[in-house]
N, C-alpha and C positions, 0 to 999 in steps of 0.2 A: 669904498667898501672896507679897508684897512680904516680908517678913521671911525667910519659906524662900527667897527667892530672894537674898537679901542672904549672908543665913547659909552659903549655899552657896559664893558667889563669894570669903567670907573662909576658906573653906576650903581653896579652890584654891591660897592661897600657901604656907602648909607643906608643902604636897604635892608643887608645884614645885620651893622651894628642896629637899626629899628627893629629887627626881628625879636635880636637876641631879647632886648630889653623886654620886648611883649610876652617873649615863652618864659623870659623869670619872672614874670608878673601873675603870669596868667598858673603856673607851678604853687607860685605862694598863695595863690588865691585860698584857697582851703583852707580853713582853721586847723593849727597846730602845724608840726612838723614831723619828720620819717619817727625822731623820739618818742614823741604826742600816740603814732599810733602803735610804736613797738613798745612802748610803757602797757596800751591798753590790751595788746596783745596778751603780754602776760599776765596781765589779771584775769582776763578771760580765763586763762588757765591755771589762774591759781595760785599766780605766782608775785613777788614782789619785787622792785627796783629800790635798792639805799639813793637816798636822794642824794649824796655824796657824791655816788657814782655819775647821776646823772646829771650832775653838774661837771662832772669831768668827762663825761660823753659829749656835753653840750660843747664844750672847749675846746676836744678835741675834731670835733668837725664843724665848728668856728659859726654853730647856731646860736650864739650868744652877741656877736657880732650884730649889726645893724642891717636892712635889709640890701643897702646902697654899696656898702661895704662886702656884703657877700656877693654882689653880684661883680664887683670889680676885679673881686679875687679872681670868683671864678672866671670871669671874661681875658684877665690876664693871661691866666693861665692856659685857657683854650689856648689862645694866639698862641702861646710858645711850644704845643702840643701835648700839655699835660691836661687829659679830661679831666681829671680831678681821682675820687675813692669812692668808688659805690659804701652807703651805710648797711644796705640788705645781704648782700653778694660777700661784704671786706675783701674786696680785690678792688687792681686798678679797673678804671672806667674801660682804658683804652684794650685794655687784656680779656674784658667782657664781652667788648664788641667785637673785638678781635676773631676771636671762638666762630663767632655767627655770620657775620659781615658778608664773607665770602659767599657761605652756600644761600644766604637771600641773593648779592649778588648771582649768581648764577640762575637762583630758582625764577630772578627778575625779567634778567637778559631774555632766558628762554623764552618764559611767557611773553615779552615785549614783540621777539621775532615770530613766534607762533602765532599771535594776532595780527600781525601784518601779512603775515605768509599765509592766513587761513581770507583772511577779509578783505584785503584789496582783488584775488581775483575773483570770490565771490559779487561784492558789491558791484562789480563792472558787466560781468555776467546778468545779476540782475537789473541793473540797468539799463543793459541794452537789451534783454529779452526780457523786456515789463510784460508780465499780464503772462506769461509763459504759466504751465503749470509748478515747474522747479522754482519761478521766481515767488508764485504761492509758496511752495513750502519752504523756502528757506526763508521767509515774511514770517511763516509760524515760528519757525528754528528763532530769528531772531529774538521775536516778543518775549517767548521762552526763559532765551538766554537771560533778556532786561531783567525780568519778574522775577527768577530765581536767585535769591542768597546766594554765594560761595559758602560758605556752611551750611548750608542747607542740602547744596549738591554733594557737599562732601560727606554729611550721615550718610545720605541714600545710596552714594557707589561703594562708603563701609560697609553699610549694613547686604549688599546684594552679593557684593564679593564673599564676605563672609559668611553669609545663610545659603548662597547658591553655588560658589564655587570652593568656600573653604579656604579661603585667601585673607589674610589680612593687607591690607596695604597700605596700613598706615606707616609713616616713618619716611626715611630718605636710606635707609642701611639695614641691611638683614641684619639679625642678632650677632652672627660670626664678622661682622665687618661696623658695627656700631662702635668700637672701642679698638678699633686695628689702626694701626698706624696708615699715613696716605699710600696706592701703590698702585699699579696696575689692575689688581682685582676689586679693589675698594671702589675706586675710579668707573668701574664696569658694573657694580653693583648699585652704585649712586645710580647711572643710567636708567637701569633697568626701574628705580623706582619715579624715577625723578619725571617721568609723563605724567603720572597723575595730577600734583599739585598746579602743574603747567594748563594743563587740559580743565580745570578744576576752576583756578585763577582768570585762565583769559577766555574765558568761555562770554564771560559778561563785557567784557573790552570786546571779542571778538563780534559780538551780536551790532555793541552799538556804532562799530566804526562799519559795519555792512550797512548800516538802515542811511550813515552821514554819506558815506563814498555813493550810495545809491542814490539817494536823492541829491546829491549836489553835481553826479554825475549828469541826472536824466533836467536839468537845466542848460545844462552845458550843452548837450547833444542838441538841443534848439534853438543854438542862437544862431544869427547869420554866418559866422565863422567857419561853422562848421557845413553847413550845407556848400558854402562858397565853395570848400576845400574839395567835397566828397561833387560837385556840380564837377571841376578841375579833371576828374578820374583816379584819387588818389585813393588805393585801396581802401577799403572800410578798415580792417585792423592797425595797418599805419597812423592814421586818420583819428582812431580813438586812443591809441596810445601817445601820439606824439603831439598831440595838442589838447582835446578836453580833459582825458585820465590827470595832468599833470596840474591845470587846474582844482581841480574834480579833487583830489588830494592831497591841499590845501591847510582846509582844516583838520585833516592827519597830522600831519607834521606841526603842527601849530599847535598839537594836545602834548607832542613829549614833556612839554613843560612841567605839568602837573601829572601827565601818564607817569615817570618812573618816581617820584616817591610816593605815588597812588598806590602800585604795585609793593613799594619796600613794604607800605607800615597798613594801606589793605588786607594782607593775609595772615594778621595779627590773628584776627579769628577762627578763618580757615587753619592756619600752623598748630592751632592749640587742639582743634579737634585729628586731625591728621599727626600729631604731634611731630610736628617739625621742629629738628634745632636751629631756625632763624629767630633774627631780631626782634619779630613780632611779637611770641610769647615775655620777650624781655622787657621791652618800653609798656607792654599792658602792664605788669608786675612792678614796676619802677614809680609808673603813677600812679597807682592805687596804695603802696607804699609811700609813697610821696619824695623817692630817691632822692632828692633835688639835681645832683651831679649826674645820675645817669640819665634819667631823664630829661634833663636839659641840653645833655648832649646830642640825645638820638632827634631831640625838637631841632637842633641846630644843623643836624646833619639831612634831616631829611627837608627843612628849609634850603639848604645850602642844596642838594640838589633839585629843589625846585625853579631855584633862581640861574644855574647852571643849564640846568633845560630849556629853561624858555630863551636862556642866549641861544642854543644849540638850535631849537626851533627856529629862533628866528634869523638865522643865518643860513639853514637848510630852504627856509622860506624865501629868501634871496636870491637863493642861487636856484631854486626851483621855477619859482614867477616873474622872469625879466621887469613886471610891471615894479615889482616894492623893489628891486635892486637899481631901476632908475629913478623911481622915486627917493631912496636913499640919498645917491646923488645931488639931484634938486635938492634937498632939502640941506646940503652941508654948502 
């Protein structure tokens, strides 16, 4: 297990260095550069750049440079942990994300445990009482959840809050704790807003991991195994916990991979209508600017934890299904 798990994390670096090359590739793709469209910017307005200038603009953030050449820079640089200099922001990359990082973390986490805390014991529930009438209505709750936007649920609970009860609830901070320093009331104030974007966010994770836990559960529950066990006298709750659920929640654990940066850079949309200070409004803004620096960072960071995941996946997956943990084995 210690070798499969070595073996894996030496994998992780070819995969990376392939990533990086494809997100600076795939950055340049666009005609022109962040210059190209903050030149156009100002004429839009009316305004003009000294070509002088922008020849010492180019220079100074080494757009003049070859494309080969800026990406080694920048790759260098990553490794030794300099993001590099936002062109829109003029701050450092790392100071940008800095700012944000955190409360996505957090808004992440939450939502991550809230749909496992809301779906695994629904799914199971449904399940085992198929054809129940709760197992109907939470069949409807699911489809629901699929079919609906996250922006889209996020107008309709502004717009009810504030035309029925006079609330806004946009934001992550009352106005008195938006610009306060961190503390205990701050801290309590986040709380109190911080269920919405949660509820908001994994409403559509929580739907589709009810419909996978339920139907991979109601195969399990028919195979020989399980009758063998429950023919034995072994309680029926024992029974579904301790041998199909465990199967049964499988391909759970096998999504973190791509579940948490789904979540970081997913509520890019949701954060802007809700106006959240996360990362999401940031890397929208970055590419449509064409940042190069920070948006190649936030492509790298949130590659890096996709690759980071599906180690985590697949080592939770090991130690969950005796069968891939001997299978490991065999296979070294």
């Amino acid at each position: 297990m210690f070798a499969y798990i070595i073996r894996r994390i030496l994998m992780m670096i070819p995969t990376l260095i392939a990533i990086s090359i494809i997100s600076f590739v795939i950055i340049q793709l666009p005609p022109g550069d962040f210059l190209t469209t903050y030149v156009s910017q100002l004429s839009a307005s009316g305004e003009t750049v000294d070509q002088a200038e922008l020849e010492s603009l180019k220079t100074r953030f080494g757009l003049d440079q070859p494309m080969y050449m800026q990406y080694f820079k920048w790759a260098w640089n990553f490794i030794h942990g300099d993001f590099g200099h936002s062109y829109e922001w003029n701050k450092p990359v790392s100071e940008l994300i800095g700012e944000r990082l955190s409360l996505t973390i957090i808004i992440s986490t939450c939502t991550l445990l809230f749909t496992w805390a809301v779906s695994v014991p629904i799914g199971i529930y449904s399940a085992v009482r198929q054809y129940s009438w709760l197992d109907y209505a939470l069949t409807v709750f699911g489809f629901i959840g699929l079919a609906t936007p996250n922006f889209l649920l996020a107008l309709v609970l502004l717009w009810v809050s504030y035309a029925y009860l006079g609330l806004s609830i946009g934001g992550l901070f009352s106005p008195d704790y938006a610009e306060a320093p961190w503390g205990v009331a701050k801290f309590l104030d986040l709380l109190k807003h911080l269920w919405v974007p949660v509820v908001i966010v994994g409403l559509a994770h929580t739907a589709k991991f009810i419909r996978i836990i339920r139907g991979n559960l109601l195969d399990e529950l028919r195979k020989p195994y399980v009758v063998t066990a429950r023919a034995k006298g072994l309680s029926e709750i024992r029974l579904i916990l301790k041998y199909p659920v465990r199967v049964a929640i499988n391909p759970l654990v096998s999504t973190i991979g791509w579940t948490i940066p789904e979540l970081v850079s997913g509520i890019a949309i949701t954060a802007v209508v809700l106006n959240l200070p996360t990362t999401g409004p940031l890397l929208l803004s970055a590419l449509m600017s064409q940042d190069m620096q920070l948006a190649g960072t936030f492509i790298m960071m949130l590659s890096s934890l996709t690759v980071v995941g599906t180690l985590i996946s697949d080592i939770l997956l090991a130690w969950v299904d005796p069968r891939i943990r001997f299978g490991a084995r065999e296979g070294l």
